[in-house]
C-alpha positions as CSV (number, residue, x, y, z in Angstrom):
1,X,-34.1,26.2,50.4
2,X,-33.4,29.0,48.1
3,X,-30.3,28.7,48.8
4,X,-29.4,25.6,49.0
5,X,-31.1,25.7,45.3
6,X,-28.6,28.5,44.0
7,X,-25.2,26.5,45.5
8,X,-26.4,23.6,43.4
9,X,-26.6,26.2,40.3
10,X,-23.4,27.1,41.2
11,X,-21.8,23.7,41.1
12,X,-24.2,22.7,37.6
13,X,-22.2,25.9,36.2
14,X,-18.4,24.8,37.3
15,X,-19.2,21.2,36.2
16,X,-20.4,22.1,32.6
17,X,-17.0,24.4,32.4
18,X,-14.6,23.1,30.0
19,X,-11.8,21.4,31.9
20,X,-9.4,20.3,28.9
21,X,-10.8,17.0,28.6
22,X,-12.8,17.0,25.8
23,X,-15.5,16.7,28.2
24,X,-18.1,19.4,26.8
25,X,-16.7,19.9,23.7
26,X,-16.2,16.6,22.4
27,X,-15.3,16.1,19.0
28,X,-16.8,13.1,17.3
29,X,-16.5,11.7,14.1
30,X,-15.9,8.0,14.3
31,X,-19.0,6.8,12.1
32,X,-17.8,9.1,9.3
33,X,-15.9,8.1,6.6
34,X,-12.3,9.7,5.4
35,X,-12.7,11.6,2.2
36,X,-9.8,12.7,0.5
37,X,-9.4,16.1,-1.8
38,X,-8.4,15.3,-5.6
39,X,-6.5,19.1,-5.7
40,X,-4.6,19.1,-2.5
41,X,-2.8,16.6,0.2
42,X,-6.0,17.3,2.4
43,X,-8.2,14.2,4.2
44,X,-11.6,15.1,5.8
45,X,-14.5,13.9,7.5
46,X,-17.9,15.9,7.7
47,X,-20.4,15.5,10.6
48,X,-23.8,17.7,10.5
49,X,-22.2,21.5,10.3
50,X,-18.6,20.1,11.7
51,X,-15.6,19.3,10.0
52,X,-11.9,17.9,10.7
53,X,-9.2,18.8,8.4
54,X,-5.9,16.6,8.1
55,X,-3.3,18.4,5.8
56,X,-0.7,16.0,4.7
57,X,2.0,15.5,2.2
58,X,0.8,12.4,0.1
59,X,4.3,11.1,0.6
60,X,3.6,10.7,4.1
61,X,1.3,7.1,3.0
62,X,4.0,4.8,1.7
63,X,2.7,1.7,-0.9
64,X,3.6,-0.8,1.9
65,X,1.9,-2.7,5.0
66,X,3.4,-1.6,8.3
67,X,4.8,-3.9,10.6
68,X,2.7,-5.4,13.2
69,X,2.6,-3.1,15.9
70,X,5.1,-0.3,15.1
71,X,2.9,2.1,12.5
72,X,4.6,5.0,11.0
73,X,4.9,8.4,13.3
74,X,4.4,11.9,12.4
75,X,4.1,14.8,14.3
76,X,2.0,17.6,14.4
77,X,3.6,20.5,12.5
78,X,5.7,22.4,9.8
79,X,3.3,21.5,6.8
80,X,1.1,18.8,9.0
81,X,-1.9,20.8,9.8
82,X,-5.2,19.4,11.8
83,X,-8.0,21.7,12.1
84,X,-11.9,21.1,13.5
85,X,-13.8,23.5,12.3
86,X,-17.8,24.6,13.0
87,X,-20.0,26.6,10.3
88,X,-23.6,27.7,10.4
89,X,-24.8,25.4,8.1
90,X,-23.8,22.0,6.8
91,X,-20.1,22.7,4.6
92,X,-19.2,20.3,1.6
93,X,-15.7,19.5,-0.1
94,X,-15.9,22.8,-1.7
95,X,-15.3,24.3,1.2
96,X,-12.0,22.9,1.9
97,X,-10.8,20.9,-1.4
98,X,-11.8,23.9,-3.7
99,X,-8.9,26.3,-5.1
100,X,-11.5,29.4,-4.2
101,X,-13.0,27.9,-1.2
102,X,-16.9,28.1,-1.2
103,X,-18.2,31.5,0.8
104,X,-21.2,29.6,2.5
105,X,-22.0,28.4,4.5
106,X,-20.6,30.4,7.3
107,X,-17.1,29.4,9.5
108,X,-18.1,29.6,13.3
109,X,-15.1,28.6,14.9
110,X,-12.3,26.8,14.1
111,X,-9.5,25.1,16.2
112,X,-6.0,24.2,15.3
113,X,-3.8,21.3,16.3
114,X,-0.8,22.9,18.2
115,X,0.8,19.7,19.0
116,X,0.5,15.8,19.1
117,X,1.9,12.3,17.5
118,X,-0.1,11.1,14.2
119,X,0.3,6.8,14.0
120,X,-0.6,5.3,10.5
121,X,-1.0,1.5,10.3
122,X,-0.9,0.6,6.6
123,X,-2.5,-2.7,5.5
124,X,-2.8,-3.4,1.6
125,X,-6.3,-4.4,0.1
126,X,-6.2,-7.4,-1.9
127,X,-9.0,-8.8,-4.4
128,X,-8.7,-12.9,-5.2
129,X,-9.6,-14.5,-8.4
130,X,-11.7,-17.2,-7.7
131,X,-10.9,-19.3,-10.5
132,X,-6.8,-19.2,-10.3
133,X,-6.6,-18.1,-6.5
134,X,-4.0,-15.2,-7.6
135,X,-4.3,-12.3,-5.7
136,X,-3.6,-8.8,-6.5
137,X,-2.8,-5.2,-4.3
138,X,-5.4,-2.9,-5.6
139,X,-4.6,-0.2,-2.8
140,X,-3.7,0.7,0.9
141,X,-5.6,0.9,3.9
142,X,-4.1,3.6,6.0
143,X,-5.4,3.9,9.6
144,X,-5.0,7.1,11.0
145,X,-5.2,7.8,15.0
146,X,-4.2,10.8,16.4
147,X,-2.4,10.6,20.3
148,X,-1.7,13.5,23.4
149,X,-3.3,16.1,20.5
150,X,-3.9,19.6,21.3
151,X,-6.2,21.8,20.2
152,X,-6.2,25.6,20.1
153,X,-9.0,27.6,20.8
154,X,-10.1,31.1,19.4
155,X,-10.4,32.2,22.9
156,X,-6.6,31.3,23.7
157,X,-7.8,28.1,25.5
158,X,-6.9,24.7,24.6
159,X,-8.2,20.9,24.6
160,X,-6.5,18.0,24.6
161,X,-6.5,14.1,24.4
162,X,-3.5,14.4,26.6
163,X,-2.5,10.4,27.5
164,X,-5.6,9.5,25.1
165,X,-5.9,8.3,21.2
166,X,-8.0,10.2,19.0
167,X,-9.1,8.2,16.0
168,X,-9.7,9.8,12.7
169,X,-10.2,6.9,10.6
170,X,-9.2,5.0,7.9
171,X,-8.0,6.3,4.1
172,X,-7.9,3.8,1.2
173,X,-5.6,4.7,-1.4
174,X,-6.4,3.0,-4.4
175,X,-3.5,1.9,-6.8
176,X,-3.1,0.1,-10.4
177,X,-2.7,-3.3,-9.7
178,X,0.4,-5.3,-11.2
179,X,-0.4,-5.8,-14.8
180,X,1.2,-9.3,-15.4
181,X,0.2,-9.7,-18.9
182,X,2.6,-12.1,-20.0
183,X,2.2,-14.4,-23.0
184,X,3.5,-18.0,-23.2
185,X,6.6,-17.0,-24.9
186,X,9.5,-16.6,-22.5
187,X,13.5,-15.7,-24.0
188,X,17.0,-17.3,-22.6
189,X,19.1,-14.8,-21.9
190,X,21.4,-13.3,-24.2
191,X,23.8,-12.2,-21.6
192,X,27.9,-13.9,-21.8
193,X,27.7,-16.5,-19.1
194,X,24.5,-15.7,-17.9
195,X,21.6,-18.2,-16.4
196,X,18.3,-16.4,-16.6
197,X,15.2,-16.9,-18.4
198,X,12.8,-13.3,-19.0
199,X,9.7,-13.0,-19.7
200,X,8.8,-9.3,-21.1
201,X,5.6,-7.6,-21.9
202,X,6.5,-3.9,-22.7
203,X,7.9,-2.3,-19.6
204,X,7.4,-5.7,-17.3
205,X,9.6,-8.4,-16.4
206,X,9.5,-11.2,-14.9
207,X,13.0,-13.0,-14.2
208,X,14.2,-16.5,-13.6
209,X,17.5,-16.7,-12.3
210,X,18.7,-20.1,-11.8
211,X,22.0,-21.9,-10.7
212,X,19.9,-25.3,-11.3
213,X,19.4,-24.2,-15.5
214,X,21.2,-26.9,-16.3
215,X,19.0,-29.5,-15.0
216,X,16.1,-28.2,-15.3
217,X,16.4,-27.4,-19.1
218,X,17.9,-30.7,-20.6
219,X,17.0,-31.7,-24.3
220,X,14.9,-34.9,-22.8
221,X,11.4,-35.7,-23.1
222,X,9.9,-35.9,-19.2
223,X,7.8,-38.2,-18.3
224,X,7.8,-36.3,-14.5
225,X,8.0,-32.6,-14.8
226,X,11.9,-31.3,-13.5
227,X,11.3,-29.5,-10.0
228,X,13.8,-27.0,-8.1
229,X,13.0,-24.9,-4.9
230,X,13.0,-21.2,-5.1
231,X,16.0,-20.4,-3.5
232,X,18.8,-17.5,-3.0
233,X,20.6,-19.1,-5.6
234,X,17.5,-20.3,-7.8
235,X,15.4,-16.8,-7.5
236,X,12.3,-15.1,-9.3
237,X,11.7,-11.6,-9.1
238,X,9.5,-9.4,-10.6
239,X,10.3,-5.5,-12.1
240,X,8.1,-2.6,-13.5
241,X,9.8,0.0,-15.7
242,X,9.2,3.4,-16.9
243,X,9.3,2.6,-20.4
244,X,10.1,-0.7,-22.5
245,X,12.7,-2.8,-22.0
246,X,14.3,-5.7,-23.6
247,X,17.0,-8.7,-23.3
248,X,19.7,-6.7,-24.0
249,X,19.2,-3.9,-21.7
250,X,20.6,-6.7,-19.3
251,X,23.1,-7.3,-20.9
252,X,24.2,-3.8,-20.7
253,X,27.3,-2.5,-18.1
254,X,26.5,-0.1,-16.3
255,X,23.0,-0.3,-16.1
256,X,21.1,2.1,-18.3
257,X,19.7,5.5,-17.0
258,X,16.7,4.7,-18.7
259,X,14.1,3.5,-18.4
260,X,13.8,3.9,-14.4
261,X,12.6,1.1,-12.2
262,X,9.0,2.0,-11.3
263,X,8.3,-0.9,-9.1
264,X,10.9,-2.4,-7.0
265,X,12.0,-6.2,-7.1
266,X,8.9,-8.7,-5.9
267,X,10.7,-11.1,-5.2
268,X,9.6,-15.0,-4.5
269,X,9.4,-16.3,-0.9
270,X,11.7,-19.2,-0.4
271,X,10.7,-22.4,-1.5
272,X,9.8,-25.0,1.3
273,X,10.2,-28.9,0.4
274,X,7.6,-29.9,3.8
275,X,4.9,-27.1,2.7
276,X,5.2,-28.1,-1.4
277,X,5.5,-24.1,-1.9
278,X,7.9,-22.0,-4.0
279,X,8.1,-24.6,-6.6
280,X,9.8,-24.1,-10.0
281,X,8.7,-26.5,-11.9
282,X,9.9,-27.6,-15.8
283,X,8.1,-30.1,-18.6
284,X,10.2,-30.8,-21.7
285,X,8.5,-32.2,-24.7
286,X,10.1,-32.6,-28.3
287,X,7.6,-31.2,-31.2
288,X,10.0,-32.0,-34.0
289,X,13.0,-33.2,-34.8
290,X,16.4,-31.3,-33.0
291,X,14.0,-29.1,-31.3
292,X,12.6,-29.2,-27.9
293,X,9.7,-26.7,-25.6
294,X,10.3,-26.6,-22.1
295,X,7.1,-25.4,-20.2
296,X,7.9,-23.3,-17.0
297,X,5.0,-23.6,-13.9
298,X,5.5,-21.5,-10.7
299,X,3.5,-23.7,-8.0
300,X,2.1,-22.1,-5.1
301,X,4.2,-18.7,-5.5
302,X,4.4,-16.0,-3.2
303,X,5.5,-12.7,-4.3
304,X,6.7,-10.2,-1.5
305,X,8.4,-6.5,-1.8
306,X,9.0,-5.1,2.1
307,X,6.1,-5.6,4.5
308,X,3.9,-6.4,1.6
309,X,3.1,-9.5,-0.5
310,X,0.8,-11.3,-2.9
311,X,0.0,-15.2,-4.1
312,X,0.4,-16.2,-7.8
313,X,-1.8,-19.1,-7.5
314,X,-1.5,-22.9,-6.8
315,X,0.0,-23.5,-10.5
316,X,0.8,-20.2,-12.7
317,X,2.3,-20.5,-16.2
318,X,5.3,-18.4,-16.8
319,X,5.9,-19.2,-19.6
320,X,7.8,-21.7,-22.7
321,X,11.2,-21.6,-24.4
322,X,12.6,-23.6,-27.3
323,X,15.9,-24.8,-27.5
324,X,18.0,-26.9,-30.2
């Protein structure tokens, strides 16, 4: 009996031996949430008295939704670090995000990422006005799983997730939505030969430019409002800019150095005639003599830049412009 009891210690002791599978010494953080440091490009998650460390160049998280399947790639190294770390006590943000990381409580042992594949699937977080149905991008969603990592022990050892995903979680990056504070009054461009309508409101812009101007802006009072489909040749597009801008500045060969495009072209999806989307449409009235006020409506807009997009609304106003 004795020692039939002391070959079953034996084989308790080789079972509970770390094999590389992450089965003793699992690492688990999946019901705690990413936080992020405000000094440094660090993410982290805190469990009890454990903590994992993703060191990662803000750059890294673009301001777009990924395609559907096919998230971004990084790989573990140069100035990508991952790090789990134990202490003897619970740690907090200062000791990590801290220039002059906090003393206490103790680090017990710490392991380093020596290899593996970081995938980020972006997906941007939208609020929706109720009232108007417009939506706006307030941030990204990143979701962050880490495959086939590898960890390096202090005793020269390793563990791995080797043919296995690791997930560390989701980051939200929060972001200024568009500010689209546009008033009623919209300008004809200035431009020689030139067919588009602006809108400004500092360093915003939002253009119309159409090959249908001509019918849709005709000194005659509608009784129907004047409706073209957002096309390549009748587009809307929207640009942010560094600092403000006016009619002239498109006017202007070559394009001025300054002020710098801050937010790429949004551009309008396609109009579609069976779906009643993408619709400019144009009411002309005449409020005195020799002078008429044409009253722009975008119906059922969608705005997209890359992978990313966002809904103007069933019927927004762009705008009004008086011609002779």
């Amino acid at each position: 009996m004795k020692r039939i009891l002391g070959l079953l210690a034996v084989v308790l002791f080789i079972n509970a031996c770390d094999d590389g599978d992450l089965t003793v010494d699992t690492i688990d953080f999946a019901d705690v949430p990413v936080q992020k440091c405000s000094q440094k490009d660090i993410l982290y998650k805190i469990s009890d008295n454990k903590m994992l460390i993703l060191a990662i160049p803000a750059a890294t998280f673009v301001n777009d939704e990924t395609p559907d399947n096919d998230p971004i790639e990084v790989q573990i190294s140069g100035n990508i670090d991952v790090v789990y770390r134990q202490y003897n006590g619970t740690p907090t943000d200062a000791n990590i995000c801290d220039i002059v990381t906090a003393a206490t409580p103790n680090l017990s042992e710490e392991w380093n990422a020596t290899s593996g594949t970081i995938l980020i699937t972006s997906t941007a977080i939208k609020t929706v006005n109720s009232t108007t149905g417009i939506t706006q991008i307030t941030g990204y969603r990143h979701y962050i799983v880490f495959e086939d990592i590898v960890f390096l022990k202090p005793d020269g050892t390793t563990q791995t997730y080797a043919g296995n995903s690791f997930v560390f979680g989701n980051y939200n990056a929060s972001q200024s939505p568009l500010a689209f504070g546009f008033n009623e009054e919209a300008a004809i461009s200035t431009c020689s030969g030139d067919n588009r309508i602006f809108n400004f409101n500092s360093s915003e812009v939002f253009i119309l430019d159409l090959a249908d101007f001509a019918t849709l802006f005709q000194n005659v009072e509608t009784t129907e409002p004047r409706i073209a489909y957002i096309s390549a040749t009748n587009k809307v597009n929207y640009r942010l800019y560094s600092g403000t801008i006016n009619n002239a500045y498109f006017c202007t060969t070559p394009v001025p150095s300054t002020p710098t495009l801050t937010e790429n072209n949004w551009l309008a999806n396609d109009g579609d005639v069976a779906d009643g989307t993408g619709i400019i449409s144009v009411t002309t009235t005449q409020p005195s003599l020799g002078v008429f006020e044409h009253t722009i409506r975008l119906k059922k807009v969608t705005m997209t830049k890359g992978n990313s997009d966002f809904y103007l609304g069933d019927d927004y106003l762009y705008g009004k412009i008086v011609t002779p």
